[in-house]
N, C-alpha and C positions, 0 to 999 in steps of 0.2 A: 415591391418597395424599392425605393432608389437612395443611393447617395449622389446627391444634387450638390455641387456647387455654387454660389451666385458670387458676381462681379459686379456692383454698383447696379445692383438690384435684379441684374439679369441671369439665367441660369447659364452655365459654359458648360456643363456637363454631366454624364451618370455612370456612376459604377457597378458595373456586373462583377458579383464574386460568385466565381466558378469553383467547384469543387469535387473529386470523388468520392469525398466524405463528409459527414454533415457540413463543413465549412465554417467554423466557428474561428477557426484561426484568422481564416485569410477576411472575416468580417472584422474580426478584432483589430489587425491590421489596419484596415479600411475604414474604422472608425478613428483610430490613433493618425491617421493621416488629414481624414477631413476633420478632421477637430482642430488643425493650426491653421485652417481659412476662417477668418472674422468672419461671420455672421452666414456662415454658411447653412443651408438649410440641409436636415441630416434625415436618411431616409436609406436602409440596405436593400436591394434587389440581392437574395439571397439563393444562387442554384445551387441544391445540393446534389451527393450522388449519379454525378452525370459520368458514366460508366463506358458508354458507347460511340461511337462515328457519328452517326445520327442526330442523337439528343442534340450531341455538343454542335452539330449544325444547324438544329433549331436555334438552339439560344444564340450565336453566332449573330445567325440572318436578326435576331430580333435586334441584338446591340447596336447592328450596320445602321437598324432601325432608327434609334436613339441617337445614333449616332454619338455610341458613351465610351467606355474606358473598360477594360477587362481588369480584374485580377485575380489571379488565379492561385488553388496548390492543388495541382495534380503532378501525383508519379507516376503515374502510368507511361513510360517512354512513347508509346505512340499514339495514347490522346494527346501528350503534350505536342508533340511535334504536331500533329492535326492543327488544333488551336491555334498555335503561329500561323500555319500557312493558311488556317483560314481567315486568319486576325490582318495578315498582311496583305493578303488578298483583294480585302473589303478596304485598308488602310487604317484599321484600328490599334489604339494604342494598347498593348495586352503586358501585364506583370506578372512576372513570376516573383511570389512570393516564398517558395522552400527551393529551388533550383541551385540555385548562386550560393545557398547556402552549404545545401547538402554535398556540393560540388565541393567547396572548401572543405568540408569535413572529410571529404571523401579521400584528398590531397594529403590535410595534414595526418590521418589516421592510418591510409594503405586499405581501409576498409572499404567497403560495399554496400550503399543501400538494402534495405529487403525490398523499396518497390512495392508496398502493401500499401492498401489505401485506408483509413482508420485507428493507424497503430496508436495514434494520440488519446483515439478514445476507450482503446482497450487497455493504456495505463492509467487511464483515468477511473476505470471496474479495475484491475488488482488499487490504489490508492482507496478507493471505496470501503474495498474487501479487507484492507488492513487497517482500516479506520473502524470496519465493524467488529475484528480480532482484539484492538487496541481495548474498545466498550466492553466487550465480553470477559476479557483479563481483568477491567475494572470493578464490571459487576459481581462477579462471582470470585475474585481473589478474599482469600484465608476463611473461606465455608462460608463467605455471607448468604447464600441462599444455595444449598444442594441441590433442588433442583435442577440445577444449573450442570450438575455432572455428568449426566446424560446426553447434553448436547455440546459436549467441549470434546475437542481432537486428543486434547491429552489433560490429565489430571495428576497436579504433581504435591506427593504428600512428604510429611516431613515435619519435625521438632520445629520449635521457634528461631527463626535468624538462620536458616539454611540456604537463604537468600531466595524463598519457591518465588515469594513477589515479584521482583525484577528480572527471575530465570521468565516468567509469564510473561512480562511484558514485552523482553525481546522477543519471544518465540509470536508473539502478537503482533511485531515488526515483520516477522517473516510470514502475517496470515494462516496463523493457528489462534484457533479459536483455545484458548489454554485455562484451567482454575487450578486450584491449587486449597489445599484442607489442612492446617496444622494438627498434629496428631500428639496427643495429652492424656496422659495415664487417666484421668479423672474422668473423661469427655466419650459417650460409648462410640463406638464407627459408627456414621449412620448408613441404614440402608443401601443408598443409591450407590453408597460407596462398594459396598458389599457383592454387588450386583453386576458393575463394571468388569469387562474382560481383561485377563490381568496386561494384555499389550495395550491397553488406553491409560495406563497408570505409569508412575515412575516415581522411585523412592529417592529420598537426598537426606544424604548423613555427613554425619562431621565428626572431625575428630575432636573430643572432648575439652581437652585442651583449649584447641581454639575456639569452640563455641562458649568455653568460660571467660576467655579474654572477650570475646566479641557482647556478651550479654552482661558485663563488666562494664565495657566502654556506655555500653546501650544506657545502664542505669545511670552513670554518670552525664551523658547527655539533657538525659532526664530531668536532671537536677535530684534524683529520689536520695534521701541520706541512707547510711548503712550499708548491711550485707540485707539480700531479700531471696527467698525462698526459690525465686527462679533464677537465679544468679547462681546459687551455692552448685560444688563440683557433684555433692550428693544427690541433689538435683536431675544436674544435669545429666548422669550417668544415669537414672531411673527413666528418662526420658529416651535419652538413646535405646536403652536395654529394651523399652516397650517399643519402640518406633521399629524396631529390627524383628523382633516377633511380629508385630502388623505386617510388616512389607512380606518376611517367611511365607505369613498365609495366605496373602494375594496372591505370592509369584509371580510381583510384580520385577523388573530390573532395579538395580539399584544404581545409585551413581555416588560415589564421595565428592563431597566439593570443597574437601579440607585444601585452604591458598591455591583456589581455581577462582578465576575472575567471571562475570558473570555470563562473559560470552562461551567462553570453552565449556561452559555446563552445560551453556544451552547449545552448544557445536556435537555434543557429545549427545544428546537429547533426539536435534535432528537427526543426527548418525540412525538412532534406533529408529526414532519412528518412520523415517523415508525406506530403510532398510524391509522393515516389515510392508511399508507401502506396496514395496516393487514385488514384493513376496506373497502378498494377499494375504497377510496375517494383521 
């Protein structure tokens, strides 16, 4: 495939996008370029993964061919340097697409390339992986489907308004697959819960107090008239008191998250489980 330019019906040219990595960039590029010549006829000659001295002097010889247009993102310091002297060589016009850039980054930061060929696409699998964490925190947040306990990195239990929701979903920005089960005098543990090792779990409590003001405001948002039976302090105390007995028997950690914002819960969260990562537990 080629990117073809034409001039009053004639072709002037073709662009080879050379790459060490799939090359999706530097076609992107190359398309946002030929796309501001009117009536230009669009077509990508796409090399990817060209890794070596060799390859990169086939594809060379072929462009001298065409006699077309290089553009390139390779970091490889001495494929790159190859390519010019083979680009100049032949008299071909060749661009660097990431060079000039990385170059200035490199100026205004004091930093260093890594020189890896790919890196784009391997943040594009972690962006993946925390889009699949983000779905996982939504399907299975507040017990809609237990099944679902078995295969989450961590499981976070706890009375109502302990914030386990939104501790889920950032811990889903960091690619943890996370659920989370509200825990109700009324409501038996089920199973899968029972079964879980108590370092896949984590307990979240509050201080009474505030979980009355907070499930206070909750009702009022609501618009519900009165006082209501999950509101009330006696309530709320019956709830904690059972919540603390569960957690006792799991052995699982516990965390308070009486006026902790939701990140330091979930900062405090990471702590543990990375902790046990490093530890094999």
């Amino acid at each position: 495939m080629y990117i073809i330019f034409w001039r009053e019906g004639l072709p002037i040219g073709v662009i080879y996008v050379i790459s060490d990595s799939l090359g999706e960039t530097a076609e992107y590029v190359a398309r946002a370029a030929a796309s501001q010549f009117d009536g230009g006829g669009l077509d990508i000659r796409r090399v990817p993964y060209v890794t070596d001295p060799d390859h990169l002097e086939e594809v060379i010889n072929e462009v001298a061919q065409e006699k077309g247009i290089i553009a390139f993102t390779l970091v490889l310091p001495d494929l790159k340097e190859k390519l010019l002297e083979l680009a100049a060589a032949r008299g071909l016009a060749a661009v660097d697409l990431l060079g000039p850039l990385m170059d200035a980054i490199a100026r205004a930061t004091g930093g260093k390339p890594r020189l890896e060929p790919g890196l784009i696409r391997r943040t594009d699998e972690d962006y993946f992986h925390k889009m699949e964490a983000i779905d996982f925190a939504v399907k299975y947040d507040n017990g809609k489907d237990i099944r679902g306990l078995h295969h989450a990195d961590l499981v976070l239990i706890g009375v109502s308004r302990t914030s386990k929701t939104p501790v889920c979903m950032y811990l889903a920005h960091k690619r943890l697959r996370a659920a989370n089960l509200a825990l109700v005098p009324e409501v038996p543990l089920p199973g899968e819960l029972l079964d879980l090792p108590p370092e896949k779990i984590i307990g979240l409590t509050i201080d009474a107090g505030q979980l009355y003001q907070i499930r206070q405001e909750r009702l009022r948002t609501l618009g519900l008239p009165g006082p209501a039976g999950y509101a009330t302090r006696e309530r709320i105390e019956e709830e904690l008191a059972y919540a603390r007995a569960v957690m006792d028997r799991l052995g699982c950690p516990v965390i308070d998250v009486t006026n902790k914002a939701v990140e330091e819960t979930a900062g405090k969260i990471l702590q543990i489980y990375y902790r046990r990562e490093r530890h094999g537990k």
